[in-house]
N, C-alpha and C positions, 0 to 999 in steps of 0.2 A: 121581527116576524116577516115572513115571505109576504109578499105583496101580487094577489094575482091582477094580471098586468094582461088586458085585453085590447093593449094597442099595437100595432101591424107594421111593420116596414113596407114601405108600397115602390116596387119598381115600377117602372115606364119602359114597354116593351114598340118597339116601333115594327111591324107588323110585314117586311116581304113581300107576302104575296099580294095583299091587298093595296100597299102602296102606290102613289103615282106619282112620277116627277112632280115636283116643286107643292104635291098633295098626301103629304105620311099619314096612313094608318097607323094608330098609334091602341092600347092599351096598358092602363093601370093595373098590376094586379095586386095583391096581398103575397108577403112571402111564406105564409103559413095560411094554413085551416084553422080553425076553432073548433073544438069541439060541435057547439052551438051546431055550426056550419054543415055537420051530419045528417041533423036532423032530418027526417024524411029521405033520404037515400034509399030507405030500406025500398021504398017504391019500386027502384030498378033495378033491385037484387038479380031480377030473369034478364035483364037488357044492359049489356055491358058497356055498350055505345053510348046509351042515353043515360048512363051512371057517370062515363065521361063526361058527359057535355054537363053534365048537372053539377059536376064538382068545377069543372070550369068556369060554368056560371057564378060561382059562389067566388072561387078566384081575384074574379074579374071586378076590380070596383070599379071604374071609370073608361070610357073611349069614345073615340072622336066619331063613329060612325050615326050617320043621318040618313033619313028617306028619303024617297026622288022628291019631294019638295024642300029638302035642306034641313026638315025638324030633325034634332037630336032624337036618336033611339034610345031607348035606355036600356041596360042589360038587365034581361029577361031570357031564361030559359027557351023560349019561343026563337029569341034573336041571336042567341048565340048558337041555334041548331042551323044559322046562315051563315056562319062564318066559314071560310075555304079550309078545307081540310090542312094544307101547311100552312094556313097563321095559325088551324089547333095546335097542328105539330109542335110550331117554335113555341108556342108559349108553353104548352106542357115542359118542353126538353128545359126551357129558359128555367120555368120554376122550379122544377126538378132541380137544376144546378143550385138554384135561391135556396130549396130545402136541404140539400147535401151543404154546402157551405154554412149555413146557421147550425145544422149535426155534427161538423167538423169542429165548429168553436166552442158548442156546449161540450161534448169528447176531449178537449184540452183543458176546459176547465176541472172537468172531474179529476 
């Protein structure tokens, strides 16, 4: 019997714009959604922006970003509406390719 199988491939996206010489911005993400992961979206069904950012949010399991006192941030909805517009970019286009390629290899298995 099928087994459902709620465990993630997690890439490591090193981040561009945020970077600094010898200081990488970095992010974890998930290479998929869950279902789960919809949950409440409908909230931003009027606001397309903040349906972005909130599926990003969900994305995003881990990154190295800290406040001016050096505590670790953790990803929150809140903190990911600060991240520069091209590290959303890449990492959307990055996971995009992460979901076309796991679509590719399910597509060969059929």
């Amino acid at each position: 019997m099928p087994v459902l199988n709620t465990n993630r491939e997690i890439k490591k996206i090193i981040l561009k714009e945020s970077s600094q010489p010898n200081d990488e911005a970095w992010v974890e993400v998930y290479e998929i959604l869950l279902a789960e992961d919809m949950i409440g979206m409908e909230t931003y069904q009027d606001d397309q922006s903040m349906a972005s950012i909130a599926v990003l949010a969900k994305l995003i399991k881990a990154w190295n970003f800290t406040d001016s006192n050096k505590q670790p941030l953790p990803v929150t909805l809140e903190n990911v509406r600060h991240l520069p517009m091209l590290d959303m970019m890449q990492i959307i286009q990055e996971t995009k390719a992460l979901s076309s390629a796991k679509l590719s290899d399910i597509k060969k298995k059929v």
